[in-house]
C-alpha positions as CSV (number, residue, x, y, z in Angstrom):
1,X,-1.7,-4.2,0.9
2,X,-0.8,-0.9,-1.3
3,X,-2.8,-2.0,-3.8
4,X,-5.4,-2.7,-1.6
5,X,-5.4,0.7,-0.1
6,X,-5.1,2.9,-3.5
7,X,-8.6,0.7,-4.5
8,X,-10.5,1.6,-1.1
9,X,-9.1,4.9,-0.9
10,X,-10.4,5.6,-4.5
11,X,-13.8,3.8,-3.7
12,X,-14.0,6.1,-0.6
13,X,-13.3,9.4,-3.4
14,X,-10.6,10.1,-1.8
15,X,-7.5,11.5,-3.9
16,X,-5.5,12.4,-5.2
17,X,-3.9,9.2,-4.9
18,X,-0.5,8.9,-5.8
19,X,1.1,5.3,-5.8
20,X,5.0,4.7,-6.0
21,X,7.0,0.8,-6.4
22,X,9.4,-0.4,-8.3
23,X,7.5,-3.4,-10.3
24,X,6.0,-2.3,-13.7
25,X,3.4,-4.8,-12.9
26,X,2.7,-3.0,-9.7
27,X,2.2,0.4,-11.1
28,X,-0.2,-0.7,-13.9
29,X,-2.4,-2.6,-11.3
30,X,-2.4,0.1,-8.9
31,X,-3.4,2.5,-12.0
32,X,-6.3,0.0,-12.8
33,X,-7.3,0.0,-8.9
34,X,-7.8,4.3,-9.2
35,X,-4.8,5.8,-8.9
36,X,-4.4,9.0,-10.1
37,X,-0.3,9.3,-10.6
38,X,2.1,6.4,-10.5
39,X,5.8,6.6,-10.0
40,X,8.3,4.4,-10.6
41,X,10.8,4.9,-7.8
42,X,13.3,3.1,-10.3
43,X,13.4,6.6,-12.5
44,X,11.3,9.2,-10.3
45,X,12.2,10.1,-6.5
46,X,9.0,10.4,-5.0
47,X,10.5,13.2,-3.0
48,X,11.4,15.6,-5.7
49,X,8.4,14.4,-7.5
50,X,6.0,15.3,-4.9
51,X,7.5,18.7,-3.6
52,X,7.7,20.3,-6.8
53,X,3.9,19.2,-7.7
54,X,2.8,19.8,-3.8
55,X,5.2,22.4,-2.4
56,X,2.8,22.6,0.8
57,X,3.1,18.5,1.6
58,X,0.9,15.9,1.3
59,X,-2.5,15.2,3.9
60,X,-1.4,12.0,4.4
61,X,1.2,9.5,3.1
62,X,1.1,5.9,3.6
63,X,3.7,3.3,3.8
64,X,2.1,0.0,3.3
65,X,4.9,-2.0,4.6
66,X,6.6,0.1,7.4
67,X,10.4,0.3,6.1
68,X,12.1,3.0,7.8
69,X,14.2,4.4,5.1
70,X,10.4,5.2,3.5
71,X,8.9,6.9,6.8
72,X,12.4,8.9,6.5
73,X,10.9,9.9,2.9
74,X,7.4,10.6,3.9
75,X,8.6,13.1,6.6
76,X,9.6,15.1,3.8
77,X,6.7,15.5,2.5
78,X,4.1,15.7,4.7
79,X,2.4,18.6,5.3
80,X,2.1,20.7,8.6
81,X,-0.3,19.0,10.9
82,X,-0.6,16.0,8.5
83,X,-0.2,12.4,8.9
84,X,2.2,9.5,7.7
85,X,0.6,6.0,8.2
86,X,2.9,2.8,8.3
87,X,1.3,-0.7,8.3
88,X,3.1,-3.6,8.6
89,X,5.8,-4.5,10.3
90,X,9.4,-3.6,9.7
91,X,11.4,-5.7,8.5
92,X,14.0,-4.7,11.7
93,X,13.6,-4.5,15.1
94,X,15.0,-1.5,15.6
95,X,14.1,2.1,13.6
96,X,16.2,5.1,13.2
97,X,13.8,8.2,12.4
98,X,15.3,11.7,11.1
99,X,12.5,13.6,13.0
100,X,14.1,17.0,12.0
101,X,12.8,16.0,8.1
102,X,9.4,16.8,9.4
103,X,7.0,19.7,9.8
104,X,6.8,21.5,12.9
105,X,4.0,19.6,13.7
106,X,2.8,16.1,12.1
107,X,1.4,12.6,13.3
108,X,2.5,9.0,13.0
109,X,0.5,6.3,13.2
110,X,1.4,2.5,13.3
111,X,-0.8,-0.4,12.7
112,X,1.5,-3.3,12.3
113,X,-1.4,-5.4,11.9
114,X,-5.1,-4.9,13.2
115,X,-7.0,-7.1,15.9
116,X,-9.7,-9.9,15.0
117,X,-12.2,-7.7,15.8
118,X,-10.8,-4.9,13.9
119,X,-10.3,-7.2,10.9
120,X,-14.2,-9.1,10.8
121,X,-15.4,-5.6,11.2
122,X,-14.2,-4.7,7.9
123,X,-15.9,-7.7,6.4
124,X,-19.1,-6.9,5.9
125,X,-18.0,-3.4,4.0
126,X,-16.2,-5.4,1.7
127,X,-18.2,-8.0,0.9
128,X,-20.9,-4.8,0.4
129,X,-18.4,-3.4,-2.4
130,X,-17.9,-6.8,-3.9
131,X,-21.4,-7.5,-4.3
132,X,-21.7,-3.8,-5.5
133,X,-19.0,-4.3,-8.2
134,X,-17.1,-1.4,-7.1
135,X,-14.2,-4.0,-5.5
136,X,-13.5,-6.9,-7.8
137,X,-11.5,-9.6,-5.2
138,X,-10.1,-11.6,-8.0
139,X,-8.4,-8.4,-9.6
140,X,-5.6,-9.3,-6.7
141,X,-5.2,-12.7,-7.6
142,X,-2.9,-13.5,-9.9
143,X,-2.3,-17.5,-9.9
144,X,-4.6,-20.4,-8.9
145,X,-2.9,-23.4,-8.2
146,X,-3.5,-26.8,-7.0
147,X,-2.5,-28.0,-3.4
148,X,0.0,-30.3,-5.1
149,X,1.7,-27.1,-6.2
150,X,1.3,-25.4,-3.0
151,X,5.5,-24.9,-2.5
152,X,5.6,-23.4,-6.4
153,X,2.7,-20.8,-4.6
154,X,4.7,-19.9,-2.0
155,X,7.8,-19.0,-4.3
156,X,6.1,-17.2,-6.4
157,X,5.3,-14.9,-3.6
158,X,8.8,-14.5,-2.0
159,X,10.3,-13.8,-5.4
160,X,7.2,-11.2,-5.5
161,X,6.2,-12.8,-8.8
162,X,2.6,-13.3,-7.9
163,X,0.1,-10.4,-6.0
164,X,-1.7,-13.2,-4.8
165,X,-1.6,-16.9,-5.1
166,X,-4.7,-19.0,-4.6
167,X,-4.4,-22.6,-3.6
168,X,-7.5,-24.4,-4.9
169,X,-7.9,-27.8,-2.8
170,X,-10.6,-29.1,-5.0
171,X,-8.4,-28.9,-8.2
């Protein structure tokens, strides 16, 4: 989903775009997708990083995956009147904000995951890009299995080994 949003943010011109994870693999891909820094929160605390090279805040910071302890970190460095987006949904029931870390004034928004009709809106602009060659789909893919090796597929994903695993039923 990061990845996903550093491509269409960058095919939108927006920037800059700054991408932080922990996965080598990760950062290299989300340099190829257009972004324009990439920090390894192994080595680098996003924090420090980005007030010392935006001591006003950031216009928006994302969280891809909606993990507290990372909207905690985005509240630092937001800007006034900015916005922190979370998608996805937390991994816990239950968050525990520090809303003091914030500017006076900022906005969350949550979309833990969008509608049907949300989603097959989007469709057609992708498709658009694809057929463009601005968006290339199998960029995200990194295995294609068969359907006999379906539960090697799913593995690979939980151990966050593959992006994304295609089963191929024809194979």
């Amino acid at each position: 989903v990061g990845l996903s949003f550093v491509r269409f943010c960058k095919i939108l011109g927006l920037g800059p775009i700054i991408s932080c994870d922990m996965e080598k693999s990760r950062l290299d891909l989300s340099r190829e997708m257009g972004a324009d820094e990439c920090l390894d929160a192994r080595s680098t605390k996003p924090e420090v990083w980005a007030k010392e090279r935006f001591p006003e805040g950031l216009d928006f910071v994302v969280d891809a995956v909606g993990v507290t302890d990372l909207l905690n970190q985005a509240m630092n460095i937001v800007k006034f009147n900015g916005s922190i987006c979370a998608y996805g949904i937390s991994p816990r029931s239950q968050m525990n904000l520090i809303w003091e870390n914030g500017p006076y004034n900022w906005k969350l928004h949550f979309l833990q995951w969008p509608t049907f009709q949300e989603e097959s809106a989007t469709h057609s602009q992708i498709l658009n890009w694809i057929q463009l060659g601005v968006l290339d789909a199998g960029r995200f893919v990194t295995h294609t299995l068969p359907l006999h090796r379906l539960q090697e597929g799913l593995a690979l994903l939980r151990e966050r080994k593959a992006l994304k695993a295609v089963i191929d039923l024809k194979a």
